[in-house]
N, C-alpha and C positions, 0 to 999 in steps of 0.2 A: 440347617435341618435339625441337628442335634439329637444322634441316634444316641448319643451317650443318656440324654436326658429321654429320651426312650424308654433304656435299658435299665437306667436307675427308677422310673416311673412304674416301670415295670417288673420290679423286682428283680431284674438279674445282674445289677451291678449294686454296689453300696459303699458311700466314701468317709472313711474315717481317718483323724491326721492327713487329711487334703491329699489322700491316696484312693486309688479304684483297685475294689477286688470284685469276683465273681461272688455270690449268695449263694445258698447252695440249690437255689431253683438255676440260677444259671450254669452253677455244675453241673447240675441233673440236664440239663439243655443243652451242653457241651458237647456231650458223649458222642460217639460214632452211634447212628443211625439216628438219632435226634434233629437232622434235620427239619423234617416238616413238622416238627412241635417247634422247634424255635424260632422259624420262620412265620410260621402261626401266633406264635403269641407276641414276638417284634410288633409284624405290619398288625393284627387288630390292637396291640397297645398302642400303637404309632395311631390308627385314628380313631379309636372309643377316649384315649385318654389324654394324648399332648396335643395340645391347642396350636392346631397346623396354622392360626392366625395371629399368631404371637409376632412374630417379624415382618407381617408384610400391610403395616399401615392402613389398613379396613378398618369399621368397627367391628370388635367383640361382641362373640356370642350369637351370631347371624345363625349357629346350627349345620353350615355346610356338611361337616362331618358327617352328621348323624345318614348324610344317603350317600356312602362310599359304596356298601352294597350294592345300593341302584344303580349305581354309577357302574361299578364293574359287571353287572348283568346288564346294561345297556351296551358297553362297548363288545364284551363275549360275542351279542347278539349281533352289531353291524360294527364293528372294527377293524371286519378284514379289509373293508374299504377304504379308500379316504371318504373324510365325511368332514362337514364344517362344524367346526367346532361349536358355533351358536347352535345347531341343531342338538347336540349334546346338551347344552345346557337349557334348551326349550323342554326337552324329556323332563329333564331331573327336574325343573320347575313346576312343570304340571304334576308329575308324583309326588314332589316333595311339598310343595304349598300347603297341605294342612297341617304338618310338621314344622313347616317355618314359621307359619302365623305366630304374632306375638314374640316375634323374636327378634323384631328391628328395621322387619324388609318393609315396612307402610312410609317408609322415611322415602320421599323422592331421588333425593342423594343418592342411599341407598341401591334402590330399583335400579338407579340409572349404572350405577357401577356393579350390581350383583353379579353378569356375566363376567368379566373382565376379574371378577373376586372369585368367583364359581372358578375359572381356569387357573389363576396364578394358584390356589391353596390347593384343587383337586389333580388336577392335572399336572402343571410344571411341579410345584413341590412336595407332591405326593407322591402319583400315580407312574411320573416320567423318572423318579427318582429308582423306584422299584425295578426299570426297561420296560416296562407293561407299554409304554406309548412315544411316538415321534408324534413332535408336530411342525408346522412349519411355521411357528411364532417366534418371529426375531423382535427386539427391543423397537422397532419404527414398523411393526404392520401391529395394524388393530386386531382384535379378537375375531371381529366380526369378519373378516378376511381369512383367517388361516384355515385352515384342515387337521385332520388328527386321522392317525393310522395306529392303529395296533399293531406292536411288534406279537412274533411270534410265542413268546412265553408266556404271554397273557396265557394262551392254549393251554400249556405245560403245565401253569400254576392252579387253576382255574378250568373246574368244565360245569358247564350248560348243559342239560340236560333236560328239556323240556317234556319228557315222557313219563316223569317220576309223578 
């Protein structure tokens, strides 16, 4: 995952003489009641700016990232359920398609693995690392098999509000 490469991307750690200190935006982040500023600025550094595709053998530059948003106002929306995980990523593909365009997905390859690329970078290495979600994807079931349930802090972290 490399929340350290996070932290340093993001301004609150910095290594000099092959040592890690805090910067002083990370001091200022530190402090009691500083919570949901650090938390804030971690997970949107974590996917506006480290390349969740860096370790997990896909091609680069697909764009996943850019619909984490969408992704979390889809499950807010139906994740108190179980729900199959392809239906998650059918959403995010109809939203997201004029944002992907030109950005690798016309490769058949591609297509054919987006889902299964869509869950490993959004889901298992993002989204499940946070607790925001269980799934039931073990290493021999395919995507197109599993479900996804939102755990409870999704709620906590995150609210919907459709009235605004």
């Amino acid at each position: 995952f490399g929340l350290k490469n996070v932290a340093l991307i993001g301004g609150l750690l910095k290594k000099r003489n092959n040592k890690l200190s805090l910067t002083q935006k990370g001091k200022k982040l530190m402090q009691p009641g500083k919570e949901r500023e650090l938390f804030y600025h971690i997970f949107t550094c974590h996917y506006l700016e480290y390349n969740l595709g860096s370790l997990d053998g896909y091609p680069q530059g697909i764009g996943l990232q850019l619909g984490v948003p969408f992704v979390i106002y889809t499950l807010l929306k139906h994740g108190k359920e179980p729900m199959e995980t392809t239906e998650y990523f059918e959403k995010f593909f109809q939203a997201m398609l004029p944002l992907l365009k030109g950005r690798g997905i016309a490769d058949a390859d591609v297509k054919e693995r987006l889902p299964s690329m869509f869950f490993i970078r959004l889901f298992e290495r993002f989204l499940a690392y946070y607790g925001f979600m269980d799934t039931n994807l073990e290493k021999w079931v395919q995507v197109h098999e599993s479900t996804t349930v939102c755990n409870p802090v999704l709620w906590e972290v995150f609210e919907l509000n459709l009235k605004k």
